[in-house]
C-alpha positions in Angstrom: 12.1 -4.0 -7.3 12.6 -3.6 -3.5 10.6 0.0 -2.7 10.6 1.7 0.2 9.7 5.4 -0.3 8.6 6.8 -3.4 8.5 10.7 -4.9 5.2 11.8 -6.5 4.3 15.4 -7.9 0.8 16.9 -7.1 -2.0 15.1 -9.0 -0.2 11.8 -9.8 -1.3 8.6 -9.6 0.5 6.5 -7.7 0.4 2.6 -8.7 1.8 -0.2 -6.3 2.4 -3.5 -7.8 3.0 -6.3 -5.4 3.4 -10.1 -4.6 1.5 -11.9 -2.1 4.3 -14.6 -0.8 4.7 -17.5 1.6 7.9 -19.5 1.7 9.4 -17.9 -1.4 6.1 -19.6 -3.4 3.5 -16.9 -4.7 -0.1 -17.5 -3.1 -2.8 -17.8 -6.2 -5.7 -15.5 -4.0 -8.3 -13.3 -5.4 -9.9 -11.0 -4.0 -9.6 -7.1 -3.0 -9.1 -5.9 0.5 -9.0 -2.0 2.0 -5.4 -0.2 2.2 -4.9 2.5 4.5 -2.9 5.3 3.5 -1.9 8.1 6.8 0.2 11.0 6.6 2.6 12.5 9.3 -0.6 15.0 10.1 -2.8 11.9 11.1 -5.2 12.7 8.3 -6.5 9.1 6.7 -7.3 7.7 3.3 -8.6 4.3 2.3 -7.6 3.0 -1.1 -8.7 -0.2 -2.6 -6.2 -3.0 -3.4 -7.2 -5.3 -5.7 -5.4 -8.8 -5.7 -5.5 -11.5 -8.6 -3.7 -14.8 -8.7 -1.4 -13.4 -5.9 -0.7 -10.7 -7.5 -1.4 -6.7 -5.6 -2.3 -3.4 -7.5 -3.0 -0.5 -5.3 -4.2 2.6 -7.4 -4.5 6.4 -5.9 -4.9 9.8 -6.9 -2.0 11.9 -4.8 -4.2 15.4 -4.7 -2.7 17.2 -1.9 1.2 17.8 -0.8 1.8 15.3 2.3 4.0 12.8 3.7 2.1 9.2 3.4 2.7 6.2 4.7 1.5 2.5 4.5 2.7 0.3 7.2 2.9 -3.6 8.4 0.7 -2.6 11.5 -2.4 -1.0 9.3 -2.3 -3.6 7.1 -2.8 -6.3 9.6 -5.0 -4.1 11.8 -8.3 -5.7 10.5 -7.4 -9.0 9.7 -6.9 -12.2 11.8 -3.5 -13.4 13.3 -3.4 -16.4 11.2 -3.3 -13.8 8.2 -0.9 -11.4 8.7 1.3 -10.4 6.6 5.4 -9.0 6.5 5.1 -5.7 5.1 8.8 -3.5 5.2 6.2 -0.2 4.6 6.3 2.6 2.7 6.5 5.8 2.6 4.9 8.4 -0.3 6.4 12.0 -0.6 3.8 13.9 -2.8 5.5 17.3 -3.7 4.7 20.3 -5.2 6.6 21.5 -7.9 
């Protein structure tokens, strides 16, 4: 499914399941790579994305009430040009309820 924002309570996990594509085809890599996570305040996590055959789970605990958001411009911050990636973002509402 095409996910752009998603709506977590207090204390959930949230679980990102992605596809590392190029031209449509799925690219078999392995290997794990840092994801940051930054709310609207400018405070900054670092969760670990783990990637097998192409395939991208990113795993988090959401402890505090905040706005987060992962964008095409942190993910690519660290890595080389010739790596980048097309990212549309997203963007986490943990609420309280």
């Amino acid at each position: 499914a095409d996910l752009r924002e998603a709506t977590l309570p207090v204390g959930a996990t949230l679980v990102v399941d992605a596809e590392l594509r190029a031209g449509g085809a799925m690219l078999p890599l392995t290997d794990s790579f840092r994801m940051p996570l930054v709310s609207t305040d400018g405070r900054e996590r670092v969760l670990l994305a783990r990637m097998q055959d192409g395939r991208v789970t990113l795993r988090g605990p959401m402890t505090e009430s905040r706005i987060w958001r992962i964008t095409e411009t942190q993910i690519n911050s660290a890595l080389p040009p010739e790596q980048h990636v097309a990212f549309d973002g997203l963007t986490v509402y943990t609420v309280e309820t």
